[in-house]
DSSP file (Angstrom, degrees, kcal/mol; ACC not computed):
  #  RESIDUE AA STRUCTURE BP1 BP2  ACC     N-H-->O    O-->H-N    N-H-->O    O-->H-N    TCO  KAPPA ALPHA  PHI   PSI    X-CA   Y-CA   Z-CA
    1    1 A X              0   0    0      0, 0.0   112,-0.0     0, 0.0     0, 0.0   0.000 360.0 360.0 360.0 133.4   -9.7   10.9   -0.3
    2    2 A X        +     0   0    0      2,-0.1     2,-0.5     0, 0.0     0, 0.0   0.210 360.0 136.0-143.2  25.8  -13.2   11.2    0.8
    3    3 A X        -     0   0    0      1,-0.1     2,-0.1     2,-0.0    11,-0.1  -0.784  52.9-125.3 -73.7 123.3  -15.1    8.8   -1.1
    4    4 A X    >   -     0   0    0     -2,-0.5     3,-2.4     1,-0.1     4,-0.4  -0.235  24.8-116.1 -55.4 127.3  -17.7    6.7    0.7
    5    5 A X  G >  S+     0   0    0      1,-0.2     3,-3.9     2,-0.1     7,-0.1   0.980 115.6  59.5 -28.8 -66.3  -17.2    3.1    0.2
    6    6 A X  G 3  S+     0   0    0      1,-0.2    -1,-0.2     6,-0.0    -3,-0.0   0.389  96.7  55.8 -64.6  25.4  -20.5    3.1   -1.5
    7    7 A X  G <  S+     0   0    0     -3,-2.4     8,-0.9     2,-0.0    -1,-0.2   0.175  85.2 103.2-123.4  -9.0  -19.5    5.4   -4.1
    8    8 A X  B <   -A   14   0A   0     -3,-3.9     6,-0.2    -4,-0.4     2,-0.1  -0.456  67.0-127.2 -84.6 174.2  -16.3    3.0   -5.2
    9    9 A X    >   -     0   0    0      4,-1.3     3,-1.1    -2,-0.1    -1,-0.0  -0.122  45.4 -72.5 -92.1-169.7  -16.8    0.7   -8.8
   10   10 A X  T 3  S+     0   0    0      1,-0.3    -2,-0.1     2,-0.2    -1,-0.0   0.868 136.9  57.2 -58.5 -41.0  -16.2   -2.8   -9.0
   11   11 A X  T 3  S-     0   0    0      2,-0.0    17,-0.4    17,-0.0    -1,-0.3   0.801 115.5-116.2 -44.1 -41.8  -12.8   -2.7   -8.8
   12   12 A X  S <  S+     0   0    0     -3,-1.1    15,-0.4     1,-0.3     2,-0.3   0.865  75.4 134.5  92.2  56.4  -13.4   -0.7   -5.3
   13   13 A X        -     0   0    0     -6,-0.1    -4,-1.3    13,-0.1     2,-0.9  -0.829  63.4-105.3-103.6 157.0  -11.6    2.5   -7.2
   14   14 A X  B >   -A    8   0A   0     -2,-0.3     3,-0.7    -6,-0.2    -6,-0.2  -0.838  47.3 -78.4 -82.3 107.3  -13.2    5.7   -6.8
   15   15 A X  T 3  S+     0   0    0     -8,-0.9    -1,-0.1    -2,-0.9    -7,-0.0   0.485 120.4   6.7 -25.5 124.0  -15.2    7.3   -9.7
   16   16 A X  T 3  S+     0   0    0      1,-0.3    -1,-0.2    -3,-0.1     2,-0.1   0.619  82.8 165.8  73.9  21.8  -12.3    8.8  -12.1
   17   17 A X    <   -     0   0    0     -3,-0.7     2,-1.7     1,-0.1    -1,-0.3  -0.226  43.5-128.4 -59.7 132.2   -9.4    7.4  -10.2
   18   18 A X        -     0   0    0     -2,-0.1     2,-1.0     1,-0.1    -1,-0.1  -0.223  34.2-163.5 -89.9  69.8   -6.4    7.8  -12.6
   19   19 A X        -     0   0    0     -2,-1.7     2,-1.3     1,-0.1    -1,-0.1  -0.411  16.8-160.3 -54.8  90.3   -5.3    3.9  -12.2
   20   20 A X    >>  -     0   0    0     -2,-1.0     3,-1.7     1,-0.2     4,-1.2  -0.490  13.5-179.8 -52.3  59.8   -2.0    3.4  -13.3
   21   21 A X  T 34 S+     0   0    0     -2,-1.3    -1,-0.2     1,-0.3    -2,-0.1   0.595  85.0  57.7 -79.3  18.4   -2.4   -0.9  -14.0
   22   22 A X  T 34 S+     0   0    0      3,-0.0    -1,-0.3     1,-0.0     3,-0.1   0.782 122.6  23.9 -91.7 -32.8    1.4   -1.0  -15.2
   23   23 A X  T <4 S+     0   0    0     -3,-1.7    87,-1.7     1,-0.2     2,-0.2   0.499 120.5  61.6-114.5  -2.1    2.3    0.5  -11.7
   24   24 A X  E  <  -b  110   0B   0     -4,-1.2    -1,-0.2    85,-0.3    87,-0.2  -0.967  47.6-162.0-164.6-174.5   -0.4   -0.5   -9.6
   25   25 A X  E     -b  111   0B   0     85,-0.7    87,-2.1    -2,-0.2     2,-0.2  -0.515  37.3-117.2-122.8 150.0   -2.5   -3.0   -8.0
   26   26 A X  E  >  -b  112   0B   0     85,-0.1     4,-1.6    -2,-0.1     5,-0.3  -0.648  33.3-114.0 -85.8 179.3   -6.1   -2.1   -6.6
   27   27 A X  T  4 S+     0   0    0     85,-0.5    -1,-0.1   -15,-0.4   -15,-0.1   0.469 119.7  59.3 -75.3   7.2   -6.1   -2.6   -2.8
   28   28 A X  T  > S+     0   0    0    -17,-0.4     4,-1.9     3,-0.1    -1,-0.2   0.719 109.7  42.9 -87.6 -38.8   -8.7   -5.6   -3.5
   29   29 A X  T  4 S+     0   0    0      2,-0.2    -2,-0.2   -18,-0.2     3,-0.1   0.959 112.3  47.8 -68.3 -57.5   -6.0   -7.3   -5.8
   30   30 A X  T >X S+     0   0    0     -4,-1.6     4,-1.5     1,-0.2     3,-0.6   0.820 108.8  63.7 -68.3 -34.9   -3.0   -6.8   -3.5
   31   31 A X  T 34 S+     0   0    0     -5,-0.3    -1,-0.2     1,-0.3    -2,-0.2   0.983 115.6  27.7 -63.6 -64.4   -5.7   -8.2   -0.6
   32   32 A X  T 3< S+     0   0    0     -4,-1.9    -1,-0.3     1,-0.2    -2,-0.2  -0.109 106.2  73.4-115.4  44.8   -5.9  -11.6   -2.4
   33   33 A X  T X> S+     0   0    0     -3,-0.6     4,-3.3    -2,-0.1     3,-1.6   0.595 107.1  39.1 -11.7 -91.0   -2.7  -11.4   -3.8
   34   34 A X  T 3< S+     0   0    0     -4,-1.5    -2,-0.2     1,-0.3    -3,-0.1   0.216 114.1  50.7 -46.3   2.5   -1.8  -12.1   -0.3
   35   35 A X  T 34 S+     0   0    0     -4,-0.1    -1,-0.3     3,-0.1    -3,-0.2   0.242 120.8  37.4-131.4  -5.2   -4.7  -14.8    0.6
   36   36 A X  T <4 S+     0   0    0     -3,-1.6    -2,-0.2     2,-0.1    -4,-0.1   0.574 133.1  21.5-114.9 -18.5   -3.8  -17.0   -2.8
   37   37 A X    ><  +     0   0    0     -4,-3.3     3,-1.5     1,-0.1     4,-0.4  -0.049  69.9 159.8-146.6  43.1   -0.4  -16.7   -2.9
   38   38 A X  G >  S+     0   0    0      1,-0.3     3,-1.4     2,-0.2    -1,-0.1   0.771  80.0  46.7  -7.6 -86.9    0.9  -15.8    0.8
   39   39 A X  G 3  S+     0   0    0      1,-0.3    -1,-0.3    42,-0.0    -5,-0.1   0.696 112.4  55.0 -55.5 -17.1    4.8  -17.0    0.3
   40   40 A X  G <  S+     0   0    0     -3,-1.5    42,-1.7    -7,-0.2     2,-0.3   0.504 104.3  62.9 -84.5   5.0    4.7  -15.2   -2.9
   41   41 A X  E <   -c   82   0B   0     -3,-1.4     2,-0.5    -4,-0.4    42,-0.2  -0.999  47.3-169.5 133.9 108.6    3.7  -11.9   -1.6
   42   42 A X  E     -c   83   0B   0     40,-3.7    42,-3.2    -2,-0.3     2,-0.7  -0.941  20.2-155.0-134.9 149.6    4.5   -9.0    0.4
   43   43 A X  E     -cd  84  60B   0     16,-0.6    18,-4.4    -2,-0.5     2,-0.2  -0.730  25.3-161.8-106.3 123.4    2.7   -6.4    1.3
   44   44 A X  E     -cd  85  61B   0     40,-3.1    42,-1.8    -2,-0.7    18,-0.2  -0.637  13.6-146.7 -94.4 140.4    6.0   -3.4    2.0
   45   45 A X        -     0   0    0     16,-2.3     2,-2.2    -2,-0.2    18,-0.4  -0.308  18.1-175.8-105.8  59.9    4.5   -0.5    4.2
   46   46 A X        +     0   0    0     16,-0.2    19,-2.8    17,-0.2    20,-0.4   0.152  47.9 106.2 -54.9  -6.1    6.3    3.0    3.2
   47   47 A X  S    S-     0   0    0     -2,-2.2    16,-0.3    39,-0.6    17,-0.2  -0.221  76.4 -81.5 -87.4 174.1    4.7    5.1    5.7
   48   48 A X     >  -     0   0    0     16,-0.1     4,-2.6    15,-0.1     5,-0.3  -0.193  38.1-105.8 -46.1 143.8    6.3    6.7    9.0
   49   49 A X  H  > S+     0   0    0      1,-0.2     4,-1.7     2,-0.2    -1,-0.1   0.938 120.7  56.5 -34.4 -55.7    6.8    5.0   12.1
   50   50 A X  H >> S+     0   0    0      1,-0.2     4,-1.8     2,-0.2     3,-0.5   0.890 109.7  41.4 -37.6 -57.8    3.9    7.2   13.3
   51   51 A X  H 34 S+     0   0    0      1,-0.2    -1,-0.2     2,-0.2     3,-0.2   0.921 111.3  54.9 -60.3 -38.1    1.5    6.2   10.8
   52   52 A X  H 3< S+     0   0    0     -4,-2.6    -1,-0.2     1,-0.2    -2,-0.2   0.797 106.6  53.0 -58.9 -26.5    2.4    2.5   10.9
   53   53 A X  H << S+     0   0    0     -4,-1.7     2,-0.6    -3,-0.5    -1,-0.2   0.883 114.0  43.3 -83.8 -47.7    1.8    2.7   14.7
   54   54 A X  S  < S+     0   0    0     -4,-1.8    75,-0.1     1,-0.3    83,-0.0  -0.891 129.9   9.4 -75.4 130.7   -2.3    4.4   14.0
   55   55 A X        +     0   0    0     -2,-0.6    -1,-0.3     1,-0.2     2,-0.2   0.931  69.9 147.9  46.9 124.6   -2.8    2.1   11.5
   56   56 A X        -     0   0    0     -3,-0.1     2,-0.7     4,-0.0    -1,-0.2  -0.942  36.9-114.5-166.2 152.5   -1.6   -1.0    9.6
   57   57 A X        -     0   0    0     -2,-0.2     3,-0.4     1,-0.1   -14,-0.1  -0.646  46.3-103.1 -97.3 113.5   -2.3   -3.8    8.0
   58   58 A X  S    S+     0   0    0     -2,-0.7     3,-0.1     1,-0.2    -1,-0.1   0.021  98.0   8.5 -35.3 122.3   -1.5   -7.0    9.5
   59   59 A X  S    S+     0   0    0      1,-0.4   -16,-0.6   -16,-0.0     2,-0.3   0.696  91.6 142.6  19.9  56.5    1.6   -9.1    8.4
   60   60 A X  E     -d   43   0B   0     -3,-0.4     2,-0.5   -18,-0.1    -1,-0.4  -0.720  56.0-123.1-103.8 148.0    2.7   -6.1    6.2
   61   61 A X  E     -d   44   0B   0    -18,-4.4   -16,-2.3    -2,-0.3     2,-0.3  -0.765  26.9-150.3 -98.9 134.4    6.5   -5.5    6.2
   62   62 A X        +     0   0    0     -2,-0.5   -16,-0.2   -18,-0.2   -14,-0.1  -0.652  32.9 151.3 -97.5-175.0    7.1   -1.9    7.4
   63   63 A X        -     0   0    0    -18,-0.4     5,-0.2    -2,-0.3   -17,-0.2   0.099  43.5-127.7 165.8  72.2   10.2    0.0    6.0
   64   64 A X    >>  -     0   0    0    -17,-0.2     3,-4.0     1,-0.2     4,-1.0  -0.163  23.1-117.2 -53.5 131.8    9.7    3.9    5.9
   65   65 A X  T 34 S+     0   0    0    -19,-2.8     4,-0.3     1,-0.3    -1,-0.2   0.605 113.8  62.9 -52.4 -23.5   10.5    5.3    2.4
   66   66 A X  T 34 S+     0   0    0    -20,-0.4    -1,-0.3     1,-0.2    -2,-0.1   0.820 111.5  33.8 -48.6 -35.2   13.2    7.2    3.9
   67   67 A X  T X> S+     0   0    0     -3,-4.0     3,-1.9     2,-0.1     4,-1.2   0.568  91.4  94.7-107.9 -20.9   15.1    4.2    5.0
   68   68 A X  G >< S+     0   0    0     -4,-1.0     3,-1.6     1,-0.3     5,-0.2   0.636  78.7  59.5 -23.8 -88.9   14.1    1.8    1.9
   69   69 A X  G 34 S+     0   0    0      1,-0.3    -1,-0.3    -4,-0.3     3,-0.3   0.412 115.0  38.4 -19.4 -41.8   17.5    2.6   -0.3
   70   70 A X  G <4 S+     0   0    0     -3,-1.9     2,-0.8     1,-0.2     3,-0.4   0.990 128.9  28.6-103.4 -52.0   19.6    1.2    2.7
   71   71 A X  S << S+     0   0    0     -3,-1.6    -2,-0.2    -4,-1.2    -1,-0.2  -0.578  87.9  89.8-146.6  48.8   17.1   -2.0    3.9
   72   72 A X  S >  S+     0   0    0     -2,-0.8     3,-0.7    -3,-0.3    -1,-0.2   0.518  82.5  61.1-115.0 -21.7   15.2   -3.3    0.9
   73   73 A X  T 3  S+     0   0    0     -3,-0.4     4,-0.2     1,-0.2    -2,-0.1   0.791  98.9  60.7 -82.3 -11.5   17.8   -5.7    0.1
   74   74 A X  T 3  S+     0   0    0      2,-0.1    -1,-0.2    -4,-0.1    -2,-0.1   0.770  83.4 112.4 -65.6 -23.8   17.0   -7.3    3.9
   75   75 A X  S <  S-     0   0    0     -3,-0.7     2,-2.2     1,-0.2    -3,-0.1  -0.144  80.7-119.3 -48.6 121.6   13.6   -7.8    2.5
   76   76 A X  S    S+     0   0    0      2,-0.0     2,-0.3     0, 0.0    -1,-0.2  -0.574  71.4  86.3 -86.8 105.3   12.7  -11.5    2.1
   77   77 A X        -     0   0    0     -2,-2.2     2,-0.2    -4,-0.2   -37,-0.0  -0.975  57.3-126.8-164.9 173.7   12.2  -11.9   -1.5
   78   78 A X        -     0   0    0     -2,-0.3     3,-0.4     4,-0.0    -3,-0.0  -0.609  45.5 -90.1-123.7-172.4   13.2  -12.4   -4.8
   79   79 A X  S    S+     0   0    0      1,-0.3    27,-0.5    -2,-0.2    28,-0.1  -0.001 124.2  52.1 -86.0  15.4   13.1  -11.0   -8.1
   80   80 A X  S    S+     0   0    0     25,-0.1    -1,-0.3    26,-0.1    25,-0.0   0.296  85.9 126.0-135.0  -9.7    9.6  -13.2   -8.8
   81   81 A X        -     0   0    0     -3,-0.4     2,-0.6     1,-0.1    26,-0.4  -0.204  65.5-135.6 -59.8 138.4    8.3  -11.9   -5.8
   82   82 A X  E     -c   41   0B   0    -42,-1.7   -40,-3.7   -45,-0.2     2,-0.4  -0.897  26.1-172.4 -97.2 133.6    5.0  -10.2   -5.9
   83   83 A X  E     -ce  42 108B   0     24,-0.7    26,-0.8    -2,-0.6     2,-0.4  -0.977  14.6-154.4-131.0 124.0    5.5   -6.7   -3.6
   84   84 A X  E     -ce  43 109B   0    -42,-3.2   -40,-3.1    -2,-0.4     2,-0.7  -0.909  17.1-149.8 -98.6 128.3    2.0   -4.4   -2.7
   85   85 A X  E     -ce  44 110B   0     24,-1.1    26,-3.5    -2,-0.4     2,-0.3  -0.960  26.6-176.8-120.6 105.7    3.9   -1.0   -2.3
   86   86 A X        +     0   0    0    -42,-1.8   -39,-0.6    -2,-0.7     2,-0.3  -0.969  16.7 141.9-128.6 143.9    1.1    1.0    0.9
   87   87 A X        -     0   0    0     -2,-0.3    28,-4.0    24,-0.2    29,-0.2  -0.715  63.9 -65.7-148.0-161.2    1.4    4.0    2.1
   88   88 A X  S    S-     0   0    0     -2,-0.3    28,-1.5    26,-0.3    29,-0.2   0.936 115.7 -10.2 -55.7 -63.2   -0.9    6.5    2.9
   89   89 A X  S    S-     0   0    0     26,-0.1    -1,-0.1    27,-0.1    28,-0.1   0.781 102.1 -90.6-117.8 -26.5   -2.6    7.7   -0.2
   90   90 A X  S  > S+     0   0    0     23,-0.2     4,-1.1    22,-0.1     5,-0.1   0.187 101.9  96.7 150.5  10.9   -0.5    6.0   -3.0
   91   91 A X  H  > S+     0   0    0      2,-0.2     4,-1.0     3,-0.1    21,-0.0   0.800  92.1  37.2 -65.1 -44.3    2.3    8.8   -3.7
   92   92 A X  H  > S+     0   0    0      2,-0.2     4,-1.1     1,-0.1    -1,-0.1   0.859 117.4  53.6 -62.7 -33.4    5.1    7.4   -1.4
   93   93 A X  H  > S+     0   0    0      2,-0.2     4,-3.4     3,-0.2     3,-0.5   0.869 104.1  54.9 -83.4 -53.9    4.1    3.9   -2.4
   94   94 A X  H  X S+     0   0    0     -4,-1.1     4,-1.3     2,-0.2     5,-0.2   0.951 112.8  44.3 -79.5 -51.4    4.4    4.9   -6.2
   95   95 A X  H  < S+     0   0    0     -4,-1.0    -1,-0.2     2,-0.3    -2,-0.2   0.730 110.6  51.8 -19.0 -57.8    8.1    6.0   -5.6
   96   96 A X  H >X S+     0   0    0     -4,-1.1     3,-5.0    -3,-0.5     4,-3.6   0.916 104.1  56.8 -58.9 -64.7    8.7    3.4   -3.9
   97   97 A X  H 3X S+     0   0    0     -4,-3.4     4,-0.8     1,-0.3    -2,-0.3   0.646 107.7  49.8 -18.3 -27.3    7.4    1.2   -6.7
   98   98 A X  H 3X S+     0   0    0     -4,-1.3     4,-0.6    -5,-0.2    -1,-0.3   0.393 111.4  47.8-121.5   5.2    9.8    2.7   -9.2
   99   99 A X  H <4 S+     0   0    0     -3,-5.0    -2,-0.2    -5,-0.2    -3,-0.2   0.631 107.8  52.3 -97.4 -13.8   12.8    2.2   -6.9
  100  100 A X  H ><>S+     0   0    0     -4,-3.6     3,-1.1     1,-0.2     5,-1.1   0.957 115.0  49.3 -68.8 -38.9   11.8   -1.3   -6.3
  101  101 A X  H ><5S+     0   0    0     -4,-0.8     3,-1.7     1,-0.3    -1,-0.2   0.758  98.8  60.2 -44.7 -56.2   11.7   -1.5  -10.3
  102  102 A X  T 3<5S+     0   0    0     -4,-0.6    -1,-0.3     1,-0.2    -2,-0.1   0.227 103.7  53.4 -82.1  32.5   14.9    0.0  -11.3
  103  103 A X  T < 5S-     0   0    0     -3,-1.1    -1,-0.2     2,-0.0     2,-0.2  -0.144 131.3 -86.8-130.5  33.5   16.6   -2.6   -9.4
  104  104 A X  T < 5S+     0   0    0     -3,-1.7     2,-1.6     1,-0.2    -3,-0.2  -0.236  81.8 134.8  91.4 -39.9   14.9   -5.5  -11.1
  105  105 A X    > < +     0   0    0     -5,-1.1     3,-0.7    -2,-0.2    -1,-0.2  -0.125  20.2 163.3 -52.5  90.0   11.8   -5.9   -9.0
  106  106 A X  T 3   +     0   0    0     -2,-1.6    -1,-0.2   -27,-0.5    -5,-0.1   0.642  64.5  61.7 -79.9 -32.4    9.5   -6.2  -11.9
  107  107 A X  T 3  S+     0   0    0    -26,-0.4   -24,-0.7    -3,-0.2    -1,-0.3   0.421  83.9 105.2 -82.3 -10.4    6.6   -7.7  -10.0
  108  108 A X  E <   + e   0  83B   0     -3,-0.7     2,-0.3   -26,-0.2   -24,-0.2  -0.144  39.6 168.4 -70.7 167.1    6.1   -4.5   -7.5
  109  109 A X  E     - e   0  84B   0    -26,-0.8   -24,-1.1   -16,-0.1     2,-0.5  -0.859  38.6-100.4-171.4 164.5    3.5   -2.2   -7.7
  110  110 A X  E     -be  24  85B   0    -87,-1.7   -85,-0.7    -2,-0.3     2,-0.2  -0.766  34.2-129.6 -51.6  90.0    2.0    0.5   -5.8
  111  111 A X  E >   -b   25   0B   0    -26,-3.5     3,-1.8    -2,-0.5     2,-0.7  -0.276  39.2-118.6 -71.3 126.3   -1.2   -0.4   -4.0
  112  112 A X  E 3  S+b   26   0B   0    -87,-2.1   -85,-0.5    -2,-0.2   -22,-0.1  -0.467  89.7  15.0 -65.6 109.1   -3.7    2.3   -5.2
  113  113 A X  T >  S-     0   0    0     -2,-0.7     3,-1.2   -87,-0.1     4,-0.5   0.388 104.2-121.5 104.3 -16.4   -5.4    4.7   -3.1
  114  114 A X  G X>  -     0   0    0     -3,-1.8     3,-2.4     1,-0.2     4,-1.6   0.329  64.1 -38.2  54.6 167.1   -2.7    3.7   -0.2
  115  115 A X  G 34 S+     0   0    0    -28,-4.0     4,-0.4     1,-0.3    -1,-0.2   0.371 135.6  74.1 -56.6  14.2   -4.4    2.3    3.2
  116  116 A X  G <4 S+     0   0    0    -28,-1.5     4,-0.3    -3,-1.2    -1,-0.3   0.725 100.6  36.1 -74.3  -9.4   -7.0    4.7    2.8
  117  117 A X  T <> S+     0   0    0     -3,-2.4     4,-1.6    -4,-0.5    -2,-0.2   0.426 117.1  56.6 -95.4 -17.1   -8.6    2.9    0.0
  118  118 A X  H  X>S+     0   0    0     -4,-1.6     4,-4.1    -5,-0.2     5,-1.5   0.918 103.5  50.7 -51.0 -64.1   -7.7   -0.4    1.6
  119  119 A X  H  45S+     0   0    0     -4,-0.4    -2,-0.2    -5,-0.3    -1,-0.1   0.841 120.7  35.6 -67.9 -16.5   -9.4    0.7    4.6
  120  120 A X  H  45S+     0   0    0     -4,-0.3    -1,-0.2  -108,-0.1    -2,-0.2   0.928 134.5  20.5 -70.1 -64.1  -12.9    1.7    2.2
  121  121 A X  H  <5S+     0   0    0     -4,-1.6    -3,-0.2  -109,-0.2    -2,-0.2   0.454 131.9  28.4-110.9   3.5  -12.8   -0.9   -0.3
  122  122 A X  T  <5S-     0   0    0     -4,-4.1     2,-0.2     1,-0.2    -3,-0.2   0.775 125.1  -1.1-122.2 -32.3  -10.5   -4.0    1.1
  123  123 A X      < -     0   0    0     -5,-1.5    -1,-0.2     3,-0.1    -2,-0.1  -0.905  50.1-166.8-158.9 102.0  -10.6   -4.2    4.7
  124  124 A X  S    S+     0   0    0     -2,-0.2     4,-0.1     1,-0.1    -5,-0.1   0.702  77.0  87.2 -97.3   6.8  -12.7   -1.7    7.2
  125  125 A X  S    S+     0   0    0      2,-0.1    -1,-0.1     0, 0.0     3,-0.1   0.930  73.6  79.2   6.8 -90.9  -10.8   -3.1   10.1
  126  126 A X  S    S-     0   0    0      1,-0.1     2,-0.1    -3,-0.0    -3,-0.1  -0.088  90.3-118.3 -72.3 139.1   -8.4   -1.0    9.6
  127  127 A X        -     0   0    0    -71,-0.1     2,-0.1     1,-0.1    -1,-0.1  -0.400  10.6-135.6 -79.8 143.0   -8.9    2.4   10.7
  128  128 A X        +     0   0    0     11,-0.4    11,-1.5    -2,-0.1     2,-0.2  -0.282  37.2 173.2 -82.4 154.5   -9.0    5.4    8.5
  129  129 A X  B     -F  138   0C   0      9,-0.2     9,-0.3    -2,-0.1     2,-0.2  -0.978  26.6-125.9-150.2 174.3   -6.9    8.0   10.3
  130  130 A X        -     0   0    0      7,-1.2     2,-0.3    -2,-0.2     9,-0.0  -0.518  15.7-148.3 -82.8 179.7   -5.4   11.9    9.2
  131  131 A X        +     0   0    0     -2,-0.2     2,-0.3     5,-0.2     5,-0.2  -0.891  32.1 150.4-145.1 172.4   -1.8   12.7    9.4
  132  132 A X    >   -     0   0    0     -2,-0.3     3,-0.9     3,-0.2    -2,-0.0  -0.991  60.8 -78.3 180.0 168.2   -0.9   16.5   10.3
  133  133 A X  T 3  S+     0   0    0      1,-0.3     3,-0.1    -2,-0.3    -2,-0.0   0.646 132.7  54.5 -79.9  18.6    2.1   18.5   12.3
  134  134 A X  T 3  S-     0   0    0      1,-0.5     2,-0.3     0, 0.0    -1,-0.3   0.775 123.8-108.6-111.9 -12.4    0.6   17.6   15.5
  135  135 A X    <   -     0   0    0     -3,-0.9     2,-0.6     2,-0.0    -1,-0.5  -0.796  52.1 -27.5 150.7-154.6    0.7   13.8   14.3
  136  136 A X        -     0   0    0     -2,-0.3     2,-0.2    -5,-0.2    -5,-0.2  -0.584  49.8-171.6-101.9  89.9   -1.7   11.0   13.1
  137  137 A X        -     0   0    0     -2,-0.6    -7,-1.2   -83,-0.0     2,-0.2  -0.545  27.9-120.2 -89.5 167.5   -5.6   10.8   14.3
  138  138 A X  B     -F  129   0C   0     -9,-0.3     2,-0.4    -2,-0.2    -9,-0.2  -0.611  29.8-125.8 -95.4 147.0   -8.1    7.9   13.7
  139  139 A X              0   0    0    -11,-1.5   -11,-0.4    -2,-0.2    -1,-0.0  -0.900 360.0 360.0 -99.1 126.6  -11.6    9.4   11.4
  140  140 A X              0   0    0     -2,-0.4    -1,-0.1   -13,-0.1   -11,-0.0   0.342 360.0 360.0 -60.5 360.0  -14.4    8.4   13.7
């Protein structure tokens, strides 16, 4: 993704972003999701250790989509629980989203755009980074 912050709509989506709202959340929503309803809400992080390690968003549950299937039922939640599904760009995340789903977690969704559209349009705190086979760098 290489849309400028100032380029995103109200929402803080990127012009002709294909926004799925049955299956996700924008990263502005999932943001105060988590600032109005704290104990109701978690924000699940999908990505690799490595990435979690360059970047993450603070009191975010990590769990890499690899491991989910065995350690989602450790999760503290219920089935009313609101769950922000982030990963990088919002493909792992959406996956994740539809396994949290066929096992009754009705409330999940995908955070859209993954923590790089977090890090544009919800929070620029967090650093925008690549990921590659030599591992994960921060974008200056």
């Amino acid at each position: 993704m290489t849309t400028p912050a100032a380029q995103l709509d109200d929402r803080g989506l990127p012009p002709r972003y294909p926004f799925k709202p049955d299956l996700e959340v924008t990263p502005r929503e999932a943001r105060a999701w988590l600032r109005e309803h704290p104990k109701d809400t978690i924000l699940l992080d999908v990505r690799t250790s490595p990435e979690w390690h360059t970047a993450h968003v603070p009191g975010s549950v990590h769990i890499p989509l690899d491991h989910l299937a065995e350690r989602y039922e450790s999760l503290p939640l219920d089935k009313a629980t609101h769950i922000a599904v982030l990963c990088h760009h919002g493909q792992r995340s959406l996956k994740a989203t539809l396994f949290l789903r066929e096992r009754g977690f009705d409330h999940a969704r995908s955070v859209a755009g993954g923590i790089e559209l977090w890090s544009l349009a919800a929070d620029p705190c967090i650093p925008r980074y690549e990921r590659d086979a030599a591992g994960c760098r921060i974008i200056p």
